[in-house]
N, C-alpha and C positions, 0 to 999 in steps of 0.2 A: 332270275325271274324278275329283277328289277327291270330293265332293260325294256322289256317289252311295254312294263308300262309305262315307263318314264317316254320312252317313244310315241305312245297314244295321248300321253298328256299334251308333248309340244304340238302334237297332230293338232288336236281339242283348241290348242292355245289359238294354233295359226288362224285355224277355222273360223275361231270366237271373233280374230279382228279382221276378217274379209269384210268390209260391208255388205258385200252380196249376198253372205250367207247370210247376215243378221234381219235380210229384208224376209226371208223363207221360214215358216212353221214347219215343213216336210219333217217328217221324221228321218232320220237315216239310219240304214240298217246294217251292220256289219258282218259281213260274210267272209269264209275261208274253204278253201275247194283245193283238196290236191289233184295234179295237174288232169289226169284222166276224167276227174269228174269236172272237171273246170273244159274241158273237150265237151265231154257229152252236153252240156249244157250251157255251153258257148251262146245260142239264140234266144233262151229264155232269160239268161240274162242281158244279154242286148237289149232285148226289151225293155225291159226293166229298169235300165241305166239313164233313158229319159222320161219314168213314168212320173205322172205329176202329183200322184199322192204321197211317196215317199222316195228317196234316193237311196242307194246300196252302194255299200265301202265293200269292195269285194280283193281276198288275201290270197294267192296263190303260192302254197308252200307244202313243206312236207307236215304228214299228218303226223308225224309226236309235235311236232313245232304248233300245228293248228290247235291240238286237243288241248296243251300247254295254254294258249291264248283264250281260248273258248272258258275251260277253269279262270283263270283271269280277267274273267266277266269282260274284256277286251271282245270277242266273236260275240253276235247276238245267235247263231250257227255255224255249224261248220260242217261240212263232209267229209271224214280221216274215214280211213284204212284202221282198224284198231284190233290190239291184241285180244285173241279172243279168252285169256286167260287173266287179264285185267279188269277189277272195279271197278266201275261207276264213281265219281265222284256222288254226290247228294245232290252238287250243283246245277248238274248235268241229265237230260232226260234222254231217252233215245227216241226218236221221231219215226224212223222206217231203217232195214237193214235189207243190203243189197249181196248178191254175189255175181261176181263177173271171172269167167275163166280166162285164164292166163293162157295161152298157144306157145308151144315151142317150136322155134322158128327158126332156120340159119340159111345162106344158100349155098351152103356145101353139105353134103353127106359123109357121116362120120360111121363107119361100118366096124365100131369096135363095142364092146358093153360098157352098160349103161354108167357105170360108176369111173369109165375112163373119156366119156364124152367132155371136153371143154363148154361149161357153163357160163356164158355170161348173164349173171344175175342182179338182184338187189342188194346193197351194199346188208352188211351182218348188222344186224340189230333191230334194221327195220320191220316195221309191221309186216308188211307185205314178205321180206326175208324171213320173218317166222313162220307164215305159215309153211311158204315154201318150202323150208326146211323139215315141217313139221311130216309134208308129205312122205319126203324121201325119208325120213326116220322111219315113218311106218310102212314103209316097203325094206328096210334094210339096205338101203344106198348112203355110203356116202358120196356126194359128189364132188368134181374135178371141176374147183371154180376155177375159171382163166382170168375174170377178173368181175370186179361190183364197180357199181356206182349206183347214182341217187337220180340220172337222167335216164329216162326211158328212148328218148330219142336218141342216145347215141348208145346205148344197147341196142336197139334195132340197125345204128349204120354199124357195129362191129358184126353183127349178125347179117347186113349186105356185104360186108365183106369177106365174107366166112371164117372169122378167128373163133365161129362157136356157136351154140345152139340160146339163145335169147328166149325167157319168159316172158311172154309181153301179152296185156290187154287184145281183144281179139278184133276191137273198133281200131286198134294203133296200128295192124299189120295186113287189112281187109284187102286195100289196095294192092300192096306188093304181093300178096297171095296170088289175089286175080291177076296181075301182069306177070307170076310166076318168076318175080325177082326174088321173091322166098319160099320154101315150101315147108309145110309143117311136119315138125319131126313126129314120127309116131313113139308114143312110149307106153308101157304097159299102165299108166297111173296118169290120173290129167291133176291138173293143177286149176284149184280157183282161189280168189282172194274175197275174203267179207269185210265188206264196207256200211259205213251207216252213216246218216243224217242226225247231228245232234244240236241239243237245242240247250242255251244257258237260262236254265230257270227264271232268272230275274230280268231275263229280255224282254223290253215291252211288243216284243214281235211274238203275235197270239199265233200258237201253236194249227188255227184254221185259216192263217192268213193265205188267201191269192199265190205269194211269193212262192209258203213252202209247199202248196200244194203242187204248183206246175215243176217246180226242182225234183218233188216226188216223182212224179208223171214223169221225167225224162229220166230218171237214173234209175227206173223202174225194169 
């Protein structure tokens, strides 16, 4: 856990001896988004990246890695995926919580049961592979992972490829639905992931600011 801050400090250092920056009062804001929610809200942050009341350090990574840094008073927010069986730090407030369903997708059809279909999923341990998990346990499936990873975009090209049936975000696979490059597997149980907006208490980023408001309004 050193790491990350000794990382933020040299950040800080380098910052401190730009001239440029020492000419600016802007506050700057620290954000972290994994990658789906860093999609959805791609244009409010654009915005945002030349506004002139304050500047945003924005972190795209996985959510144990963000929530990790967000505790580490490093995030002044973040938006992770998080275990729903996990506490709260004290440091930590929750802002707004979202759910987004997952689509199973491949463009082969597999005409065998459920528990023999090839899964290409979320690597094991992740947020997102818990819940997922959590699903199939409570239908009584185990399933027949072909393989994990921690990229969602190349879950979807093993799934244009058809080595398997891919859970994926339903904004990440809209396209290729409609051009009928994939089609969505039916299964008796759908899958969604819960995600939230969190905020490090000692962030001088007030909980009514502009920022988190419009981040809400798009991940909404």
């Amino acid at each position: 856990m050193n790491v990350p801050i000794a990382e933020k400090i040299l950040f800080l250092w380098q910052k401190a001896k730009d001239p440029s920056v020492r000419k600016t009062v802007k506050p700057v804001y620290a954000i972290g988004m994994f990658d789906n929610a860093a999609s959805k809200t791609a244009n409010i942050l654009q915005k945002f990246i030349s506004n002139e009341e304050f500047s945003i350090e924005l972190i795209i990574d996985r959510s144990e890695k963000l929530f990790t840094l967000l505790q580490l008073h490093i995030l002044d927010i973040a938006c992770c995926i998080y275990d729903l069986e996990k506490h709260l730090s004290p440091s930590v407030e929750t802002i707004a919580t979202f759910q987004e369903k997952l689509i199973a997708v491949s463009s082969k059809k597999f005409g065998k049961p459920i528990s023999a279909i090839p899964f290409i999923l979320y690597n094991k341990g992740s947020y997102t592979r818990n819940q997922i998990d959590d699903v199939f346990s409570k239908n009584g499936i185990q399933p027949f992972v072909f393989t994990e990873s921690t990229s969602p975009m190349f879950m979807k090209d093993l799934a244009l490829s058809g080595c398997g049936v891919a859970l994926l975000p339903e904004n990440m696979v809209r396209l290729e639905l409609k051009q009928k490059q994939l089609i969505e597997y039916k299964l008796p149980f759908s899958f969604k992931r819960t995600y939230a907006l969190f905020k490090n208490k000692d962030s001088q980023l007030p909980e009514n600011h502009v920022l988190i408001k419009q981040l809400v309004r798009e991940l909404t």
